[in-house]
RODO-2510 file (C-alpha; in nm, 4 decimals, decimal comma):
residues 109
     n   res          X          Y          Z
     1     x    -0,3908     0,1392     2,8888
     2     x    -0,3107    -0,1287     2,6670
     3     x     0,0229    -0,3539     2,6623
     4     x     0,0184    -0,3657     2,3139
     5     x     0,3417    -0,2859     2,1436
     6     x     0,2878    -0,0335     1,8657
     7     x     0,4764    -0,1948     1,5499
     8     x     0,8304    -0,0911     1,4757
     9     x     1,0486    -0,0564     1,2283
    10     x     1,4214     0,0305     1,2346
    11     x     1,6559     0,1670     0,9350
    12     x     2,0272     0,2006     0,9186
    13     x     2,2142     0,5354     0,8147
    14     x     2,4545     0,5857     0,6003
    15     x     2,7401     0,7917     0,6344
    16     x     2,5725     1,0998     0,5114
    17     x     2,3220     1,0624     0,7773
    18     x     2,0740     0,9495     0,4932
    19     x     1,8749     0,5818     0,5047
    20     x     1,5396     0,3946     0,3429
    21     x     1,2223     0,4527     0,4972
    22     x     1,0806     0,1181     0,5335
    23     x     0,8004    -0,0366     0,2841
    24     x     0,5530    -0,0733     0,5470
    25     x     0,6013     0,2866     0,6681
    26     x     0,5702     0,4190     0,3450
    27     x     0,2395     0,1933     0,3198
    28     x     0,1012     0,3793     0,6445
    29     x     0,1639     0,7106     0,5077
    30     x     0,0963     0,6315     0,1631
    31     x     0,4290     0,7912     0,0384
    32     x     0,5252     0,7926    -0,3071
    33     x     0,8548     0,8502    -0,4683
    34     x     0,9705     1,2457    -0,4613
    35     x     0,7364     1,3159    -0,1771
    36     x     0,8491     1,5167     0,1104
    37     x     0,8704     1,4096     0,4993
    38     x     0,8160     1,6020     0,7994
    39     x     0,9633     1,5680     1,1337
    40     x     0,8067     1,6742     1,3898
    41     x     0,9575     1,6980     1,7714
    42     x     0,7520     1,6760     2,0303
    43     x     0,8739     1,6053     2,4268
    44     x     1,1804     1,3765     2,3661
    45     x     0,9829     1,1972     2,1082
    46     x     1,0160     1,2458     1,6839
    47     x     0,7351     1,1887     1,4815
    48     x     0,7598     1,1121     1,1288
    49     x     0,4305     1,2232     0,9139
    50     x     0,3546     1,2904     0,5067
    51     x     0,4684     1,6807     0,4380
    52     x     0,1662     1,9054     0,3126
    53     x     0,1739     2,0839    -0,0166
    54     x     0,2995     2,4057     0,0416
    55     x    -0,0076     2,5168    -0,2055
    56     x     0,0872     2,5655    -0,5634
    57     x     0,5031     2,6178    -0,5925
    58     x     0,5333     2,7754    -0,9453
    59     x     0,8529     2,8375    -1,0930
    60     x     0,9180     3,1962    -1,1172
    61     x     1,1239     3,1051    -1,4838
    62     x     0,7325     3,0093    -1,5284
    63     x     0,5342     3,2217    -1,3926
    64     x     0,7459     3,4962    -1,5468
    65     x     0,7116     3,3391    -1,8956
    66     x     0,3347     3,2613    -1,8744
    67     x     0,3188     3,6578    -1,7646
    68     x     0,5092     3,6945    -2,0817
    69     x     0,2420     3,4884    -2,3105
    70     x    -0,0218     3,6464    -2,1311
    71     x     0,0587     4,0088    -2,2359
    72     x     0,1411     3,8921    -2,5817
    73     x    -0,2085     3,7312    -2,6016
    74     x    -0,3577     4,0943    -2,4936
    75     x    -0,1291     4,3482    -2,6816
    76     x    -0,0506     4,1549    -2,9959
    77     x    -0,2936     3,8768    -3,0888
    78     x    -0,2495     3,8604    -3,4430
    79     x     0,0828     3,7216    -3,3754
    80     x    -0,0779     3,4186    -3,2449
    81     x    -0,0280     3,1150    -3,4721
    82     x    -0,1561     2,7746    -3,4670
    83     x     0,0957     2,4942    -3,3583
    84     x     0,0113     2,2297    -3,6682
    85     x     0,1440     2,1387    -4,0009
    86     x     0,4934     2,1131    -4,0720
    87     x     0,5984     2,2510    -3,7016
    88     x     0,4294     1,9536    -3,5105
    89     x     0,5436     1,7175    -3,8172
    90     x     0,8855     1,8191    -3,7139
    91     x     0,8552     1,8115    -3,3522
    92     x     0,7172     1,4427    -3,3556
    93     x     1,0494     1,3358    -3,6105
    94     x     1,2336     1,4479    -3,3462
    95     x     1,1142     1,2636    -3,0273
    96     x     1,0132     0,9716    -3,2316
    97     x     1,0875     0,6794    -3,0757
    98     x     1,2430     0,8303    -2,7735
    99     x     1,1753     0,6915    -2,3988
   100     x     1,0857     0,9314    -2,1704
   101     x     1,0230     0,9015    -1,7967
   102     x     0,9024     1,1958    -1,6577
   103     x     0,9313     1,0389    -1,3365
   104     x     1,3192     0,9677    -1,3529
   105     x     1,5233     1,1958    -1,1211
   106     x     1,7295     1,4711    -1,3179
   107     x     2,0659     1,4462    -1,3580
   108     x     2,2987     1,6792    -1,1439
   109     x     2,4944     1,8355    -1,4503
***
């Protein structure tokens, strides 16, 4: 067996139990922001490793409303319009020159 030390890294936590996982952690496990962490116990020891997708999460407000587009596709497709003209005219007046980072965390309200 080898006496070299595995690296370490220590974090502080806050009050609510909450702290930063460091830079060169989130290196090894090639986290990104809004990804999710396992820990795993195993005999006195806890392991921290990259969460796997839980396969595709959908939305049931969603899936529910794609079953709804769906059906109307297949029961009544001369409603079906193109999206053009003066509706996307409109739509790009109104986000015109907006920022928008789809990245940024919602707010809670």
């Amino acid at each position: 067996m080898s006496d070299v030390q595995a690296p370490r890294f220590e974090a502080t936590l806050t009050d609510k139990y909450q702290n930063t996982v460091p830079a060169a952690v989130r290196r090894a496990l090639h986290l990104g922001k809004r990804d999710k962490i396992a820990y795993v116990i195993r005999g006195g020891q806890v392991i921290l490793e990259k969460a796997k997708p839980q396969g595709d999460q959908v939305d049931p407000a969603v899936q529910a409303f794609l079953g709804f587009l769906e059906r109307e596709m297949v029961n009544n497709p001369q409603r079906l319009k193109p999206f053009g003209g003066e509706t996307s005219r409109r739509a790009a007046e109104l986000v015109d020159g907006m920022d928008v980072d789809l990245d940024a965390p919602l707010d809670d309200e």
